[in-house]
C-alpha positions in Angstrom: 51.3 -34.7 94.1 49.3 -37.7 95.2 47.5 -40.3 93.3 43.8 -39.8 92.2 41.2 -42.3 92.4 37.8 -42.2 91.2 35.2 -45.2 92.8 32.6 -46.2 90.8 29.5 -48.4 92.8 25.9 -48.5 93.0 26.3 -48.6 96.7 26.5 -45.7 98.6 28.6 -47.2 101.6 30.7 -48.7 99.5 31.6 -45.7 97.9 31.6 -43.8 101.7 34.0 -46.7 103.2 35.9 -46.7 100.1 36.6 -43.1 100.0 37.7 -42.5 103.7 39.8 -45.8 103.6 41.5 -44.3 100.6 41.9 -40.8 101.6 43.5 -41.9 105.1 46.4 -43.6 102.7 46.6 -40.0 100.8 45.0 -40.4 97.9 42.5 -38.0 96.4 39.5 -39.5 95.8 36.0 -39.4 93.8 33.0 -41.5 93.3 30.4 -41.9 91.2 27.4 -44.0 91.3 27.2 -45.4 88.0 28.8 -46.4 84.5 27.1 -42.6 83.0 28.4 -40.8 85.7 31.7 -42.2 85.6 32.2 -41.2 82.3 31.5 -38.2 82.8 34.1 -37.4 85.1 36.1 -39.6 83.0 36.0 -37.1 80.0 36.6 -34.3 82.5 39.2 -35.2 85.2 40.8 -39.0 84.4 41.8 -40.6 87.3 45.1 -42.6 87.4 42.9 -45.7 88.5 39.1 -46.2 88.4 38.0 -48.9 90.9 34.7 -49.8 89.3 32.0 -52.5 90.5 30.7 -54.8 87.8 27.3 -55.3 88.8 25.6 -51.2 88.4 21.9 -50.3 87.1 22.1 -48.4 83.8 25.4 -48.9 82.9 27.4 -52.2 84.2 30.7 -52.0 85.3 31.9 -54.4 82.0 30.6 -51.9 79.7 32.2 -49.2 81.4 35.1 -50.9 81.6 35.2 -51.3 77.8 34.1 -47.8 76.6 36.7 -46.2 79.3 39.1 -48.2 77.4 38.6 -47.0 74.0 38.8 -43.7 75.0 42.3 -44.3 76.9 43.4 -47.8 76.7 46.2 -47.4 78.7 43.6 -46.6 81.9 44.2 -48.5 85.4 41.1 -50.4 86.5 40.5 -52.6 88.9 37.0 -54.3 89.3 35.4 -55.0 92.1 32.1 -57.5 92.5 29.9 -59.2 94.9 28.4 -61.9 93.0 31.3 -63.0 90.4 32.6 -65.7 89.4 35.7 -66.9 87.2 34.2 -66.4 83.7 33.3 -62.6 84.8 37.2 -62.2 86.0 38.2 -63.9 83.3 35.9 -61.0 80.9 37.5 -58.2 82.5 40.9 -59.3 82.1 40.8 -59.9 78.5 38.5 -56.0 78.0 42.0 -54.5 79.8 41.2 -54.2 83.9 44.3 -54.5 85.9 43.1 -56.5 88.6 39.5 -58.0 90.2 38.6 -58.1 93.7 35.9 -60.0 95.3 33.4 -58.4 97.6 33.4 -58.4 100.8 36.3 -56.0 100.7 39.3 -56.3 103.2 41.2 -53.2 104.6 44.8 -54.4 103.9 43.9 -55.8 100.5 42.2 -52.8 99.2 45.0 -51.1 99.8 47.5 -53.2 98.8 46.0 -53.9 95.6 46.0 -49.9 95.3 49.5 -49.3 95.7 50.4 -51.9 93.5 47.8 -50.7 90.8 49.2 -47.3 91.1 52.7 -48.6 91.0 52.3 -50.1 88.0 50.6 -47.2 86.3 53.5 -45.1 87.5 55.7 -47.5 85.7 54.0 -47.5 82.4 53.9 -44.0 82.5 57.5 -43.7 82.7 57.7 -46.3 79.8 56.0 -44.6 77.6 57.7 -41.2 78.6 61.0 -42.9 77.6 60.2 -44.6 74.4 58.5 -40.9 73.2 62.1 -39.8 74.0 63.7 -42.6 72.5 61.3 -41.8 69.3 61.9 -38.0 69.5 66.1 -38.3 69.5 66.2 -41.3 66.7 64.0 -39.4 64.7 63.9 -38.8 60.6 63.4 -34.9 60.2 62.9 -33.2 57.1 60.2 -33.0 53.9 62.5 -32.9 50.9 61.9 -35.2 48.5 65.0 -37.1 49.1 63.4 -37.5 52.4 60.3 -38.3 51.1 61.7 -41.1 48.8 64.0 -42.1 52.0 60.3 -42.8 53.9 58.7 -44.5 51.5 61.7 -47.3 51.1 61.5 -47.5 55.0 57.7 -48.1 55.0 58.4 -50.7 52.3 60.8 -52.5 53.7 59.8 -52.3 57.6 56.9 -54.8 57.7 58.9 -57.6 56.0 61.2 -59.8 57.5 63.9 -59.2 54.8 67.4 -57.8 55.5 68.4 -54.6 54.6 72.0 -53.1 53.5 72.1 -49.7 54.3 74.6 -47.4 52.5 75.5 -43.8 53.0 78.6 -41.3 53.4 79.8 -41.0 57.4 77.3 -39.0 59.4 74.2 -39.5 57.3 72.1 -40.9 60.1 72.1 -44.7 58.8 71.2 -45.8 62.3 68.2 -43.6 62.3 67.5 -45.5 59.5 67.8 -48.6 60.9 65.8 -48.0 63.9 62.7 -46.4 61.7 63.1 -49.8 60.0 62.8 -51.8 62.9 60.2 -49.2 64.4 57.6 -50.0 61.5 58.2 -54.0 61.7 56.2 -56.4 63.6 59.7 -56.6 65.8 59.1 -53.5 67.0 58.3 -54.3 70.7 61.3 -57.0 70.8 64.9 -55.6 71.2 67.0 -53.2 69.0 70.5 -54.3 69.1 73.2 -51.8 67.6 76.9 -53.0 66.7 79.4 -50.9 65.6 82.0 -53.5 63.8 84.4 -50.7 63.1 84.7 -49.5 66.5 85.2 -53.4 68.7 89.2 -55.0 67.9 89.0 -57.8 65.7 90.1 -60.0 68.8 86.5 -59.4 71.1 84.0 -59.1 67.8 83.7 -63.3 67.6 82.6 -62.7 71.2 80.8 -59.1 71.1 78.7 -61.2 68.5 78.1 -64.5 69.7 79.2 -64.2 73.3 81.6 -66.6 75.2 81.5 -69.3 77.9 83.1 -68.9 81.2 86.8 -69.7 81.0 86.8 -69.6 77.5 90.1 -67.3 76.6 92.0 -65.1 79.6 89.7 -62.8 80.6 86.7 -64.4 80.5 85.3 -64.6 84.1 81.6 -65.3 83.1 79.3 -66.5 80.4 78.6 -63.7 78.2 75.8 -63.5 76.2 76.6 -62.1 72.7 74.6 -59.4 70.4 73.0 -62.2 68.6 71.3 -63.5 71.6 69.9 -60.6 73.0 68.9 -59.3 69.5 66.5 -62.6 69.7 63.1 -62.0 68.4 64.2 -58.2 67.2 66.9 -56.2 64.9 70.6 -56.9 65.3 71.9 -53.6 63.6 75.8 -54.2 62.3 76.8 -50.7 61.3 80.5 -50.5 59.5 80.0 -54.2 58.6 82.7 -53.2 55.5 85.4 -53.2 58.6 84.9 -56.5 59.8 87.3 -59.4 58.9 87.0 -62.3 56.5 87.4 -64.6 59.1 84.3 -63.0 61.2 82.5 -62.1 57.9 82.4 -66.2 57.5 80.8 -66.8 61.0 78.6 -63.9 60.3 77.2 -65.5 57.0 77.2 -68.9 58.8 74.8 -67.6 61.7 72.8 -65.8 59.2 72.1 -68.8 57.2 71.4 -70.7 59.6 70.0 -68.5 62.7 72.1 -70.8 65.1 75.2 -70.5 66.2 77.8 -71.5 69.4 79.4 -69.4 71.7 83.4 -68.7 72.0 84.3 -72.0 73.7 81.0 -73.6 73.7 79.7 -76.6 71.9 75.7 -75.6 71.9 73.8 -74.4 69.3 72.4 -71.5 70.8 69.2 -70.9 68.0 67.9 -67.1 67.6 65.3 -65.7 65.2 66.8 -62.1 64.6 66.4 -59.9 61.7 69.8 -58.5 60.5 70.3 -54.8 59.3 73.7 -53.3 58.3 75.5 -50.5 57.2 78.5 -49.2 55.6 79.9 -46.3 54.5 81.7 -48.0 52.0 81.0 -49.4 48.6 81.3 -53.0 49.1 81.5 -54.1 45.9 84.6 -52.5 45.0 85.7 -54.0 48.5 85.0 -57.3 47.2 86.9 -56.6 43.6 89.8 -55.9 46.4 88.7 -59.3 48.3 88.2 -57.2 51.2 84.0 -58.2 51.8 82.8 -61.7 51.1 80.5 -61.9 48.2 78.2 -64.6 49.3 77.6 -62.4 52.5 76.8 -59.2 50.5 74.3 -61.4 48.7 72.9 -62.5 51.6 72.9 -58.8 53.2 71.7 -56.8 50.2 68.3 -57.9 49.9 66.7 -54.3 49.9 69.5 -51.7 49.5 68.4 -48.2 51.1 71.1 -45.0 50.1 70.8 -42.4 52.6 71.2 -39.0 51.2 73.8 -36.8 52.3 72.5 -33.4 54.2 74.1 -31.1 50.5 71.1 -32.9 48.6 68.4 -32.3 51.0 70.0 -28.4 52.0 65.8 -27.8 52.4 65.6 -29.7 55.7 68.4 -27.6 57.6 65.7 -25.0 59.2 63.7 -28.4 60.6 67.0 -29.8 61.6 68.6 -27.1 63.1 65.1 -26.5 64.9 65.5 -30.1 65.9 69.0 -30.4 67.7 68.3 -26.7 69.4 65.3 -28.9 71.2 67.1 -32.2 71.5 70.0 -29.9 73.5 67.7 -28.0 75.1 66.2 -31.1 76.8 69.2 -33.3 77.2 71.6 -30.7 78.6 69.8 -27.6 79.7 71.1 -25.1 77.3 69.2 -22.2 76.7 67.2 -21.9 73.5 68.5 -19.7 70.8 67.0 -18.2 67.8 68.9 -18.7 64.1 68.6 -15.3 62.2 67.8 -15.5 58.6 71.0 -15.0 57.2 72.8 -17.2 59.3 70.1 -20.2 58.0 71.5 -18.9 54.9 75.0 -19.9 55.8 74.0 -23.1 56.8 72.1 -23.4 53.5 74.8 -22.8 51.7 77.7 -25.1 53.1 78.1 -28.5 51.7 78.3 -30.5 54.9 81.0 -33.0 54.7 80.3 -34.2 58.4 76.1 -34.7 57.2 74.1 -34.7 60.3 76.2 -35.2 62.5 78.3 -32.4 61.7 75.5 -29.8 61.9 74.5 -31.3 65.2 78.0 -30.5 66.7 77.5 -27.2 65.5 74.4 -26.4 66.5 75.6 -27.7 70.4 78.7 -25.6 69.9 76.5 -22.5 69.1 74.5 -23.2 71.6 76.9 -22.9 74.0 79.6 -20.7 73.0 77.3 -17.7 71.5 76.2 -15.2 74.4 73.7 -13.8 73.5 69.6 -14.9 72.3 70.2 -14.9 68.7 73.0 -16.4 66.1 73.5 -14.2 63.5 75.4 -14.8 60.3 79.0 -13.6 61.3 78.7 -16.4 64.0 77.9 -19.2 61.7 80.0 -18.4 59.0 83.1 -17.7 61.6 82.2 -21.0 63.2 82.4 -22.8 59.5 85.8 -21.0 58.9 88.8 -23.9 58.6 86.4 -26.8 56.8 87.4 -28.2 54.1 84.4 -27.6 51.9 83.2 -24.0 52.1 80.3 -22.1 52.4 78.4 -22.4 48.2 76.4 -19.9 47.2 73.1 -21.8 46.1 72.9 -22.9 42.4 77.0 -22.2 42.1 79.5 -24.4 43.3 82.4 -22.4 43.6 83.4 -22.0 47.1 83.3 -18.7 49.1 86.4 -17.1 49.2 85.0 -15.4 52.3 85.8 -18.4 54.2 89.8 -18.0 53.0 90.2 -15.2 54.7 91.2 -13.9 58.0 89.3 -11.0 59.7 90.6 -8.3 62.6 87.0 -8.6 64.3 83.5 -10.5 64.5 82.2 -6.8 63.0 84.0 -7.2 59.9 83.2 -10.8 59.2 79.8 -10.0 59.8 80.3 -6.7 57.5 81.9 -9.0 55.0 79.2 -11.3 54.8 76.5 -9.1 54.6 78.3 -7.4 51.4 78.4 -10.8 49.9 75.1 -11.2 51.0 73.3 -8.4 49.9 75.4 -8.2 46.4 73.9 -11.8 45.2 70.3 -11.0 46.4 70.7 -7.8 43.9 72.0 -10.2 41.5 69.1 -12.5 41.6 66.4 -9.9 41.8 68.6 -7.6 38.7 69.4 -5.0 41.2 65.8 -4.3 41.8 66.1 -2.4 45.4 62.2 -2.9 45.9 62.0 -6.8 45.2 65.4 -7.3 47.1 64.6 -5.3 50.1 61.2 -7.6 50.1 63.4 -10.9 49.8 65.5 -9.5 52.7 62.2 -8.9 54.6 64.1 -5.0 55.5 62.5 -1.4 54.5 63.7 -0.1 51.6 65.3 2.8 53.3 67.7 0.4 56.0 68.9 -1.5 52.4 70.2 1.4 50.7 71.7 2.7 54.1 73.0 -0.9 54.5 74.5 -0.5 50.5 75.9 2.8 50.8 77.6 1.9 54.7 79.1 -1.4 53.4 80.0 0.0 49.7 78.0 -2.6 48.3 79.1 -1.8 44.1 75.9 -1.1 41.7 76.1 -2.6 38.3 72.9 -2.9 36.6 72.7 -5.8 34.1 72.5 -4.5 30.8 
């Protein structure tokens, strides 16, 4: 599809030699003769650039320029004038144009200009594509008050420069956390560096951090820039921090004191402003009763502590979640979309999640994939829960199921099995009222007593 233009000049053959220069190149064009009309088609039909003369009756080209720009400030224009001078250009650079161009126009530069206007519109546009999908994957989804709380502790802390300890079991989402964090802090369009200590051998992390100079140890070919330096001006992330050695824990609490630092094998300071977050799934204090975690660097780290909750005390937000990742894989890897029946959200309700979010995103993918048809009923996701070491718990008890102990000849009688179970404690919760239960189920009365009497549901009214 090619690129529209509108022009936007008092003069008519401007506007004529404009538009057939333009069209030759492929471009679709439109004019208008003044600011009024151009907003007009503005509001109607935005262009992807606007070449607009300054000097119009009615409307000049400066206050269209302006008003276009609160409307959509990411707009292309590029200005055009016959009588201007440096102070003008000077105005319509700082009210957002892209470029200015002096009258009388020139063939090749006209369309030069355009193709490198439209180029760069392209280019923004892919931007902000990306950082909408960047935003999108990393972010916080749910309403339950643990969530809630979790928010308001990130909108707290974001806008400060103060460091931030971030604790939680494995799978939480503690980067997510980390990247809201850094998302709501005047660092936000500098760089987001993430390091996972845990995961980098204690003999590269000095280097992974703080980078290395050429012919520094065997191996190193090149200078290397580390973490710390391309974290400058933004968020250096250290996630599984309680895994990382004394001996790098020290040059850690060294470069955080004093935001310098040298190199592996270098003698300059190399000075970085960088605001450091990090995470650990471990209690660090009891690592530091074992003299596993320096204390000093705890201190220095644990400015504003942040707990994220595990996914079995926020059980509310699995319909948004699971919603969530059946998008997210959608998107990212073409599966086709799938619908979660009722009872199978109550499955997922129900289990205690020791993987958190990260667990119930592997299952979701796995579902995805592996059920045929449009629709994953509760058989399937309690058959693809079977074997975890915490089992399904039927809300407000936290006995486990013994459904998930057992061992069934087909997907029909797990999904029999369940239903039983199922049906049984809705009875119990509504004291075996058939009307009020069949309502909860959202089925006729007539399919639940067929359902009872098929799967020999047992009817004891409480006395």
């Amino acid at each position: 599809m090619s690129a529209s233009i509108l022009v936007v000049d008092d003069e008519e053959a401007i506007r004529t030699s404009l538009r057939s220069i333009l069209e030759d190149e492929g471009y679709e064009v439109s004019v208008a003769a003044n600011g009024v009309e151009a907003l007009k088609i503005y509001g109607t039909d935005p262009p992807d650039l606007m070449i607009l003369d300054i000097w119009m009756p009615e409307m000049d080209g400066l206050e269209t320029l302006r008003r276009v720009k609160e409307f959509v400030p990411a707009t292309q224009i590029m200005m055009i004038s016959g009588h201007g001078s440096i102070e003008t250009a000077v105005k319509a650079i700082k009210l957002g144009a892209y470029d200015y161009i002096e009258k009388p126009l020139s063939l090749e530069n006209v369309t030069f200009r355009v193709k490198q206007a439209l180029e760069q519109f392209r280019l923004a546009q892919e931007n902000r594509s990306l950082r909408t999908k960047v935003q999108q994957k990393f972010e916080l989804v749910g309403q339950s008050p643990a969530m809630q709380r979790l928010r308001e502790l990130i909108e707290t802390a974001g806008p400060t420069n103060s460091r931030v300890l971030i604790g939680g079991e494995n799978g939480t989402g503690k980067e997510l956390v980390a990247r809201a964090i850094h998302s709501h802090s005047t660092r936000s369009d500098h760089p987001f560096v993430a390091v996972n200590c845990a995961a980098i051998p204690e003999t590269l992390i000095e280097s992974e951090l703080f980078g290395h100079e050429k012919g520094s140890f065997t191996g190193a070919t090149s200078m290397k820039r580390g973490q710390f330096e391309q974290a400058d001006g933004g968020t250096l992330f250290l996630d599984e921090i309680g895994d990382m050695s004394l001996s790098t824990q020290a040059k850690v609490l060294r470069a955080l004191q004093e935001q310098q630092f040298t190199r592996v094998g270098g003698t300059k300071l190399m000075k970085v402003d960088v605001r450091v977050l990090a995470a650990s799934n471990k209690e660090l204090e009891k690592e530091i009763g074992k003299g596993h975690f320096r204390e000093d660097l705890y201190y220095r780290l644990n400015v504003v502590p942040i707990v994220v909750p595990p996914l079995r005390e926020r059980q509310e937000d699995i319909p948004a979640l699971v919603r969530h990742f059946m998008k997210t894989h959608v998107e990212e890897q073409g599966l086709r979309i799938k619908e979660v029946s009722p009872e199978a959200m109550a499955v997922f309700q129900q289990y205690e999640w020791p993987g958190n979010i990260r667990e119930l995103r592997n299952l979701i993918e796995r579902l995805m994939i592996m059920v045929p048809g449009f629709v994953i009923d509760a058989s399937q996701a309690t058959l693809s829960l079977q074997g975890r070491t915490v089992g399904v718990v039927p809300v407000g008890n936290h006995a486990a199921n013994p459904l998930l102990s057992k061992s069934y000849d087909s997907l029909r009688d797990a999904r029999n099995a369940f239903e039983k179970e199922y049906i049984s404690r809705k009875l119990r919760e509504h004291h075996w009222n058939i009307s009020r239960t069949a309502d909860d189920l959202k089925i006729e009365r007539s399919h639940l007593h067929r359902k009872i009497k098929l799967l020999d549901v047992e009817m004891r009214p409480e006395s």
